[in-house]
N, C-alpha and C positions, 0 to 999 in steps of 0.2 A: 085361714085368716089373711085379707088383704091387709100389704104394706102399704104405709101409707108415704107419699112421696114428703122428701124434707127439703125444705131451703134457709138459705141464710140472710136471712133480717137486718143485721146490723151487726158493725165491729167497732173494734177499740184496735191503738197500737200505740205501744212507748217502744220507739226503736231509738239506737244511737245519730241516727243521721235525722230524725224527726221524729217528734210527740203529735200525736194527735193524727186523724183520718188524713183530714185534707192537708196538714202539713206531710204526712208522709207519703201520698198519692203525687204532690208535687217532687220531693223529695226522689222517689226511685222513676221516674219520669225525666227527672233533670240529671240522672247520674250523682247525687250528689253523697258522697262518702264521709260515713261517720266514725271514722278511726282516727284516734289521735294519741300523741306521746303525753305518758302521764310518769311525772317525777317522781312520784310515789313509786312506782315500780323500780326505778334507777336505783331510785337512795335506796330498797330493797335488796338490791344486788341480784333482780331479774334480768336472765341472757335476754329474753322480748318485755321492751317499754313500754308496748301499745297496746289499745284495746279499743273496746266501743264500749261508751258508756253513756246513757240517757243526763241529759242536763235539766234536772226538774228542780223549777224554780217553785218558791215560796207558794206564790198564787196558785198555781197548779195542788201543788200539797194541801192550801187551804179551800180548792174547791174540792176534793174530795175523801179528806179525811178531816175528823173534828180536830179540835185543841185536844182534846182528852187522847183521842188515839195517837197524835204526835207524839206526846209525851212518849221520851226515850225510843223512839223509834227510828232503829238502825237496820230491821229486816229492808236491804232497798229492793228484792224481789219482792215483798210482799208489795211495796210501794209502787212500783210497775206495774204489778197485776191487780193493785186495786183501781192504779188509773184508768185502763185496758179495756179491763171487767166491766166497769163504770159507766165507762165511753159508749162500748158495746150497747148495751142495756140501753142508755138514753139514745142513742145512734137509731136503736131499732124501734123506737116511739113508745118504750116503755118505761111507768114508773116504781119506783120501788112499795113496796104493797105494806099498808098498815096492818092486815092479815095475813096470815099467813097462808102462803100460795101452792096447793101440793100439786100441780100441773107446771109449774115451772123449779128447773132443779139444773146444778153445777158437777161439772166435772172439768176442775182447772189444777193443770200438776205444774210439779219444781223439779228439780235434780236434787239442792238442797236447798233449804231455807235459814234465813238468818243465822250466815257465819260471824258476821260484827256484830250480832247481837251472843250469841252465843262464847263468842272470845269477851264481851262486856262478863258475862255472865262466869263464864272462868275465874277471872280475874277477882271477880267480885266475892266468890265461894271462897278459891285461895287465902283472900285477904279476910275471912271471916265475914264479911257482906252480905251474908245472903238472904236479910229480912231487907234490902235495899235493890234487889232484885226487879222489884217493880211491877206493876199487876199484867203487864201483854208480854212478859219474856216468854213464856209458854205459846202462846198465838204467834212471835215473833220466830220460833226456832222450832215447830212443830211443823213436818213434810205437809201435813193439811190442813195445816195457820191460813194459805190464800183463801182454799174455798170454804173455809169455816169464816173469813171477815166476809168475804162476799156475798154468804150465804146470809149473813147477820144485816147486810149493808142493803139487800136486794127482799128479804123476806118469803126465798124459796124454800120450798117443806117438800119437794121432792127429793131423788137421792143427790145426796150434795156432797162432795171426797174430790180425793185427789191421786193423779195418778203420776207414777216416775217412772218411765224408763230412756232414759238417758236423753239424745238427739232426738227421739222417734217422740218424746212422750207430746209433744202439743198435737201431732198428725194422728197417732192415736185419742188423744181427747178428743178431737173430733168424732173419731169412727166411733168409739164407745157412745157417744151424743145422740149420733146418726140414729143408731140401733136400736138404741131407748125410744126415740122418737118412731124410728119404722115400722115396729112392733108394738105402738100404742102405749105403753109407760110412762110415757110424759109428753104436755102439748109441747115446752119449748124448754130448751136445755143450753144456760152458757157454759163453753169451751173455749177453753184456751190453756195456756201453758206461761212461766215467766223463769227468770232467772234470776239468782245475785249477782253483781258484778264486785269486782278489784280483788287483788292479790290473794286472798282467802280462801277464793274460788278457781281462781286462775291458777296459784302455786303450783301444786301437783301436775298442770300439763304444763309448766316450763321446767321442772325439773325432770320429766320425760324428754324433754328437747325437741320436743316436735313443733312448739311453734318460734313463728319466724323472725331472730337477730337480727335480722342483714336490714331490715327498714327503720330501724328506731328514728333515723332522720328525714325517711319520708314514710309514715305511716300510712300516707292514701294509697299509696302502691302495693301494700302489703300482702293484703289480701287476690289472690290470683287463680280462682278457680277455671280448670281445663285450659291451664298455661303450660307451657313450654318450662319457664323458670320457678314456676309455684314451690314455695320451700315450709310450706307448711300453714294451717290455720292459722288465724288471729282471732284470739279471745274474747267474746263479746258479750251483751246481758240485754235484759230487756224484757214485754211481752207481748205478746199478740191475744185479743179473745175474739168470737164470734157468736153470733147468737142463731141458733137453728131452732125451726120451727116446724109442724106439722105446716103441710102447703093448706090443708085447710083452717088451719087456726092465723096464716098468713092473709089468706085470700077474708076472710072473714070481720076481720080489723083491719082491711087497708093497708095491709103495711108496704114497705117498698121492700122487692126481694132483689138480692144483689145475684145470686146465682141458685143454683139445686146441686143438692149432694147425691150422687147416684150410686153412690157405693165404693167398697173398699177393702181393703185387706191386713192382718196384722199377723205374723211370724216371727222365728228365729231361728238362726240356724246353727243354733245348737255348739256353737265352737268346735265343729266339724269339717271334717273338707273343704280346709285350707280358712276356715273361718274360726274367728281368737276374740278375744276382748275387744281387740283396736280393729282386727281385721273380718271384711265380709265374708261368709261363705256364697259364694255366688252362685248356687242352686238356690239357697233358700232365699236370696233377692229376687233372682227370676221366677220363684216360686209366687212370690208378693205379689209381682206385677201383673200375671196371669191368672190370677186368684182376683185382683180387683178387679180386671177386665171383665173375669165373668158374673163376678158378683155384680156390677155394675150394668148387665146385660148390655154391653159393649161390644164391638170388634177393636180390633186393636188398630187397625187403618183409621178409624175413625178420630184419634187423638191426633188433636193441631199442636200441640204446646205442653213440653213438658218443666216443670220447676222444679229442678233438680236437689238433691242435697249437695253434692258436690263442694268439697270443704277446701278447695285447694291444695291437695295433697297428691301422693302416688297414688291414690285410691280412685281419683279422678277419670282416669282412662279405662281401670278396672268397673265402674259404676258404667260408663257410658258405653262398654262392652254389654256389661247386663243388659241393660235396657234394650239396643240394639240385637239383640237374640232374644229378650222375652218375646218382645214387639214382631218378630222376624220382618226388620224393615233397615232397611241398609243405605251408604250413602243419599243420593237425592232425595230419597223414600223416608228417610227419616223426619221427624218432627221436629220443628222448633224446638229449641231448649236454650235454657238460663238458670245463670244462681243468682240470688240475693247477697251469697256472702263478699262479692266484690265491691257491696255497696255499703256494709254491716258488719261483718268477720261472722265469726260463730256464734251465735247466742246461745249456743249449750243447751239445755230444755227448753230453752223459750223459741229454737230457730223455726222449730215445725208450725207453730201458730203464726208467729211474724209473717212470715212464709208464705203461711197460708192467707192471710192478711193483701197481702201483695198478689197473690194467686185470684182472687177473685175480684181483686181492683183490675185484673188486666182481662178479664171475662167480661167486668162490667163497664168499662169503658171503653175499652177496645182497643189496647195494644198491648204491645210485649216491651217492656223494658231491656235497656240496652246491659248485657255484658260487659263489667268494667273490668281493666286490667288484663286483657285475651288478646293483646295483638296479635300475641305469639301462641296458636294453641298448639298445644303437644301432638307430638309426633302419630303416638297410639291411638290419639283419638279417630284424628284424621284415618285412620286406617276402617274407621266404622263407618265414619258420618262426614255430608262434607262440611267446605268449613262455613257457607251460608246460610247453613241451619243453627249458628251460635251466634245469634245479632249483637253487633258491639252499637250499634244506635237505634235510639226508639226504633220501634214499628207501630205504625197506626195500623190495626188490623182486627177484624172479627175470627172472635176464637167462639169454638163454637163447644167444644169439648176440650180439656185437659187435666193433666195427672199431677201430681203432687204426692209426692213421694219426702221421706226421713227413715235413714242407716244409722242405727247409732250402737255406742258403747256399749259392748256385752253381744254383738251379732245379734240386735235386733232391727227388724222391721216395721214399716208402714205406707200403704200407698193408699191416698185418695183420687178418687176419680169424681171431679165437678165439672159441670156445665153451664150453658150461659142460658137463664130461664129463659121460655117462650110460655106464651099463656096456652 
């Protein structure tokens, strides 16, 4: 059976620094950073005040969700990933179908879903409330409440779920997309991933202590991926989705293709050999990356531009060692590379979509976003790569190939490998 080649169509993004395509295309173009001090955490009694959190105004909510769905709606990931999703969809010159569609089908994951709706929902059982519950508390606090509204919202009859595995799960939704589509299952498939954001979510990694105190008074600096001074993540929420397409179902309608997905890889390493919950095993990273490569029918020289995960931690040096040994490409010889999270912190399940979101905005216009907060890159890295391959201002530049990679909680993996279409 021939594979059929896939591209992507159209995308959605609710980030912290910007809502919306062309707002956030201006957005990580200008450097502009969406971390701020929120009171709420203080009065909390959180060692970290900051986070990134989407500012979705009234109108926004009222163009894509009814009155009826408002009502009591506190899931704010599913809110994210329905504007995303939405965005996506209409982005890529489609409408939502009065029929039902079995060629077009979702796979959009969370970490978790509606914690303020599910702490409403405590409170309300406790107090004997529970016929006051209200009819979308189920849709609001169920891991596959996104792509079950989206599915509802879009009128897709192909497979529609959702997927979680931690950091990885949006860079995985895609590949899972991919594969459906490459092997005929479906003409087009939205992907993406979302988060919830504030304290409910965030709690358990500030009483781990691993994110960063020292900025509560300047939150824009917080965030410091492949620094010198990097003292840990900053917590963030949001989504990212994409719409992938058979190239002939693309080519066919017209539509406008932002990049090709060439293929990809997904692993874990097992929390073995030196890899834990929080920490990577770094075989089975290198493993990902040469596993895309060839699935992708790649060389590895061939990659201009890597977009890294890179969280701002001790793990920084250890990721950019993988790479540099999957790759066997060393100082000059190395690729480009950038995070997003100096412009965003960590969106937790949503970072891999976002990510990914930003990854083919810089395929399809043609630069690389600047590296914020890097004056100072660490020691270790330098020891792989130089320091000119981590651009701290725009680059205008034609990518022609690059990776997209998410390491996340539990030692799992994901790398994508996209291109910049040519006909």
């Amino acid at each position: 059976m021939e594979k059929k080649r896939v591209v992507i169509t159209g995308m959605g993004v609710v980030a912290s620094n910007a809502i919306g395509l062309t707002e956030f295309e201006n957005a990580i173009i200008s450097g502009v950073n969406g971390i701020q001090f929120h009171q709420e955490l203080k009065d909390l009694n959180f060692s970290c005040q900051i986070g990134g959190v989407p500012q979705i105004s009234q109108q926004l909510l009222d163009t894509y969700f009814t009155a009826l769905e408002q009502r009591g709606l506190l899931a704010t990931g599913l809110i994210y990933g329905g504007i995303a999703g939405q965005e996506a969809w209409a982005n890529a010159g489609l409408e939502a179908s009065d029929v039902l569609d079995l060629e077009s089908g979702i796979i959009f994951g969370t970490g978790i879903l509606g914690v303020d709706k599910l702490r409403e929902a405590f409170h309300k059982i406790d107090d004997k409330q529970v016929r006051r519950l209200g009819s979308t508390s189920v849709l609001q606090t169920m891991a596959s409440g996104i792509s079950a509204f989206l599915g509802g919202k879009l009128g897709c009859g192909n497979q529609v779920t959702s997927n979680s595995s931690a950091c990885t799960t949006g860079t995985e939704a895609l590949l899972m997309g991919f594969e459906r589509i490459q092997f005929g299952k479906a003409r087009r498939m939205l992907v993406g991933s979302c988060s919830d954001s504030g304290p409910y979510v965030w709690g358990g990694f500030d009483g781990l202590r691993i994110l960063p105190h020292q900025y509560n008074n300047s939150p824009e600096l917080a965030s410091q991926p492949m620094s010198a001074s990097a003292v840990g993540f900053v917590p963030s929420s949001g989504a990212g989705a994409l719409i992938l397409e058979s190239l002939d179902s693309a080519l066919e309608r017209d539509a406008y293709i932002y990049a090709e997905v060439l293929g990809g890889h997904i692993n874990s390493g097992g929390q073995r050999q030196g890899g834990s919950m929080t920490a990577p095993n770094s075989k089975a990273v290198q493993s990902c990356i040469t596993n895309a490569i060839t699935e992708a029918n790649i060389a590895a020289k061939e990659i201009d531009l890597i977009n890294g995960h890179l969280t701002a931690t001790s793990m920084d040096a250890t990721e950019i060692e993988n790479w540099s040994t999957a790759l066997n490409r060393f100082g000059a010889n190395f690729p480009l590379i950038n995070s997003l999270k100096g412009h965003i912190g960590h969106a937790l399940a949503a970072a891999g979509s976002i990510e990914l979101v930003s990854s083919v905005l810089e395929l399809d216009r043609e630069f690389v976003f600047p590296n914020l907060n890097c004056e100072n890159i660490h020691p270790d890295i330098l020891k792989h790569i130089d320091e000119d391959n981590i651009p701290r201002q725009l680059l205008k530049k034609n990518i022609n190939i690059m990776a997209k990679a998410s390491f996340g909680f539990g030692d799992v993996n994901a790398c994508a490998i996209l291109k910049k279409y040519r006909k």
